[in-house]
N, C-alpha and C positions, 0 to 999 in steps of 0.2 A: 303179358297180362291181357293184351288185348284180345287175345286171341281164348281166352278161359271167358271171355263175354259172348265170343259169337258160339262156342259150343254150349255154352247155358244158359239161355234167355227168361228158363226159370226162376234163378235168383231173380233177375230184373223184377221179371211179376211182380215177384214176392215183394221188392223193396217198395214196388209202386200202390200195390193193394194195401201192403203198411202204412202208407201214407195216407191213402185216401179215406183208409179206417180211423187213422190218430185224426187225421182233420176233421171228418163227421161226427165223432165225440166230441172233440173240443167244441166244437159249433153247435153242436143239436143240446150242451149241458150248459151255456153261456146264456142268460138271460140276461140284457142288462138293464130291464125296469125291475127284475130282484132286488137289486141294493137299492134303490131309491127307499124311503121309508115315506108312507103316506102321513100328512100332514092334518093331525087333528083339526075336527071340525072348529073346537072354542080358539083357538089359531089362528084359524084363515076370518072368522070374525071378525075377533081382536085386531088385526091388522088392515080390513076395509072399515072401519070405526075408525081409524087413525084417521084415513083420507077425510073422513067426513070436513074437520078441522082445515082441510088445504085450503090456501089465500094463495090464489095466482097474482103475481104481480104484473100488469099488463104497462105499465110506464114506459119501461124500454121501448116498447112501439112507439111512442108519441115523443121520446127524447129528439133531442135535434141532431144528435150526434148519427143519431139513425136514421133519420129522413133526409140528410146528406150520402146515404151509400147511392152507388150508381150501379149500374149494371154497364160492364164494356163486353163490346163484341155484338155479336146476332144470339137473340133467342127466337127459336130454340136452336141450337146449334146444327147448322147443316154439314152433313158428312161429305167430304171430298176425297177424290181421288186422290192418292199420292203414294210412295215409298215405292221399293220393287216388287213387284211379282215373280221372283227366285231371289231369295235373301243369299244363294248361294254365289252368284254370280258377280 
């Protein structure tokens, strides 16, 4: 068999320009903000009206449970040498 390959590198072409053909189609007919569907204007309204209404609770910050967290270690974090330089060895 191998040898019906080196007397016709014709086929080869051919399977490789079939390729490159199926894949330019597929690609150049693929849109994928197609399927999105745009989102009515009374919609996106409706939905930044909602926010109007938000109450942030800001007490967390002022709990005691949270003005007990600490920070351990160095900020901001300094980067040190280490591990190997050949992971293979």
């Amino acid at each position: 068999m191998a040898t019906s390959f080196r007397q016709s590198p014709v086929i080869l072409y051919l399977i490789m320009l079939l390729g490159f053909v199926v894949g330019f189609l597929y690609t150049s007919q693929s849109d994928p903000s197609a399927s999105v569907p745009a989102v009515p204007a009374a919609d996106q309204l409706t939905t930044l009206q909602g926010l109007a209404n938000l109450k942030i609770d800001y007490s967390l910050l002022t709990s005691s449970q949270f003005q007990q967290l600490q920070v351990f270690g160095e900020l901001p974090v300094q980067p040190q040498g280490g591990g190997k330089s050949d992971p293979f060895r």
